[in-house]
C-alpha positions in Angstrom: 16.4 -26.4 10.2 20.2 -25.6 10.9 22.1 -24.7 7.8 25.2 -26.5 7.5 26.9 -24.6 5.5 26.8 -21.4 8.2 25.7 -23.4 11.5 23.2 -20.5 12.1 19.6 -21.2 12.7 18.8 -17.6 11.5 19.0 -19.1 7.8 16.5 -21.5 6.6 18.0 -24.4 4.9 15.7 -26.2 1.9 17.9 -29.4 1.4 20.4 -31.5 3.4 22.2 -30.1 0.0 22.5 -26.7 2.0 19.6 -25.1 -1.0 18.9 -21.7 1.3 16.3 -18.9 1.1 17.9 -15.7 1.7 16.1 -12.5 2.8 18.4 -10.1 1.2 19.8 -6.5 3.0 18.5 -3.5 2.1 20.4 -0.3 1.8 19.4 3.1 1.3 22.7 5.0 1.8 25.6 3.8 -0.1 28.9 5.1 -0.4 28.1 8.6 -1.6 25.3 7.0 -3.4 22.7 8.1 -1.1 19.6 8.2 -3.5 20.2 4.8 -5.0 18.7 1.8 -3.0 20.4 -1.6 -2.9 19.3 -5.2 -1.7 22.6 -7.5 -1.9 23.4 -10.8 -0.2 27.2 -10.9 0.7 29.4 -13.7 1.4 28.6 -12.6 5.1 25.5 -14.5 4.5 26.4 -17.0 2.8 30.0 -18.2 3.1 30.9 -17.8 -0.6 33.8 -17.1 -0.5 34.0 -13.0 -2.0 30.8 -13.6 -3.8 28.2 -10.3 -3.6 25.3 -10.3 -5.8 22.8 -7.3 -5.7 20.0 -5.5 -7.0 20.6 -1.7 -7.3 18.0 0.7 -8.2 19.8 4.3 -9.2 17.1 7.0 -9.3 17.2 9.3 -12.6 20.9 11.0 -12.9 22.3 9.3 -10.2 25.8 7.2 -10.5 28.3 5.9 -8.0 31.4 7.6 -7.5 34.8 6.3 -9.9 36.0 3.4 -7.7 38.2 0.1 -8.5 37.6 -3.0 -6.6 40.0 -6.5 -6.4 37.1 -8.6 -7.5 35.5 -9.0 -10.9 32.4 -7.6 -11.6 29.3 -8.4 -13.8 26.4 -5.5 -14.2 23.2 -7.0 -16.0 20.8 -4.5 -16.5 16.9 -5.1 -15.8 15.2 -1.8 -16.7 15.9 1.8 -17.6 19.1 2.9 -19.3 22.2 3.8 -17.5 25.9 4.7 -18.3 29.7 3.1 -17.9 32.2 4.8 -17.7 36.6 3.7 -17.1 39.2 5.9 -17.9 38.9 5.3 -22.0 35.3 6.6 -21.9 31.5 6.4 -21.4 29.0 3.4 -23.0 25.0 4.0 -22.8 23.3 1.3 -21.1 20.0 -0.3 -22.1 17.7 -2.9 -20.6 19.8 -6.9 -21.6 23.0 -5.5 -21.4 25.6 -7.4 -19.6 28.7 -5.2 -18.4 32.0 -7.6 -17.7 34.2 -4.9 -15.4 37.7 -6.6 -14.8 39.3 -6.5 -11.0 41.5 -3.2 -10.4 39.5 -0.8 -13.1 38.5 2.4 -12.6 34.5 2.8 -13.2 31.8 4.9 -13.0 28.2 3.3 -13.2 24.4 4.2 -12.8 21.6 6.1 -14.4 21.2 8.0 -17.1 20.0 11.6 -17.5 16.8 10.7 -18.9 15.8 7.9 -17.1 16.2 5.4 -13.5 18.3 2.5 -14.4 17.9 -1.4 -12.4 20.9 -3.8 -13.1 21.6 -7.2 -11.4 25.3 -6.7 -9.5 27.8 -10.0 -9.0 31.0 -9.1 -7.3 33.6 -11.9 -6.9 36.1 -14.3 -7.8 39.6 -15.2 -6.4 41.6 -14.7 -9.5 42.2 -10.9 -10.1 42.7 -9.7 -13.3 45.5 -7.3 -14.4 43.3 -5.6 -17.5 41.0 -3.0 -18.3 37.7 -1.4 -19.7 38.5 -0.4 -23.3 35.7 1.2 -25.7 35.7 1.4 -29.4 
C-alpha cells in the first residue's frame, strides 16, 4: 500500500491513518565515532518535520566528539553506563536515565571506561532553546 503521508511505495503503510513500519538505517561510521553503531530513522523517512530518533550502541570507552546541535535532544539510556558531559562538567550515566540536552549546548556523550553503554536518541523540535546543561 502507498503511504500517504510520503507517496512512496517503498514504505509500508498499516492504516489509512498513515500507522508505518519502518526498517531503520544502520550506521557503522559516524562522525568520528567510528566504533559506535547507530540505527536511526530521520525525518527523511518519515516527513516529521526535524524529528531523528535512534538507537546507538558506543562500544566500551568510546564517546562522540563535543558538538551543539539547533534541535532538542533527549538521551534515554537502555543498558551499560555512560557519561555527559557540557561545559559545566561530567554526569555518570546508568541504565533509566533520561538526559534532556537543550538546542545550541555544547555536549559530550557515550560510554563509560568500564563498560558499553545503549541509549534511545530523539533529536527534534522547532522551538530552539537559548539555555544550557548545568550540574550540581
Amino acid at each position: 500500500m502507498e503511504n500517504p503521508l510520503t507517496n512512496s511505495p517503498g514504505i509500508p503503510c498499516m492504516t489509512k491513518l498513515g500507522i508505518q513500519v519502518i526498517e531503520p538505517e544502520t550506521v557503522i561510521a559516524s562522525d568520528g565515532v567510528e566504533d559506535a553503531v547507530i540505527d536511526s530513522v530521520s525525518n527523511g523517512v518519515t516527513d516529521t518535520g526535524g524529528l531523528s530518533i535512534s538507537v546507538v550502541r558506543f562500544p566500551r570507552g568510546v564517546r562522540r566528539p563535543w558538538s551543539s546541535h539547533p534541535q532538542d535532544q533527549y538521551a534515554w539510556i537502555i543498558s551499560g553506563t555512560g557519561v555527559i558531559a557540557s561545559e559545566d562538567g561530567e554526569v555518570k550515566l546508568t541504565p533509566g536515565a533520561l538526559v534532556f540536552i537543550p538546542a545550541n549546548t555544547m555536549h559530550q556523550h557515550g560510554a563509560s571506561d568500564e563498560a558499553a553503554m545503549t541509549q534511545l536518541s530523539i533529536i527534534g523540535g522547532d522551538k530552539p532553546r537559548d539555555t544550557r546543561l548545568s550540574f550540581s
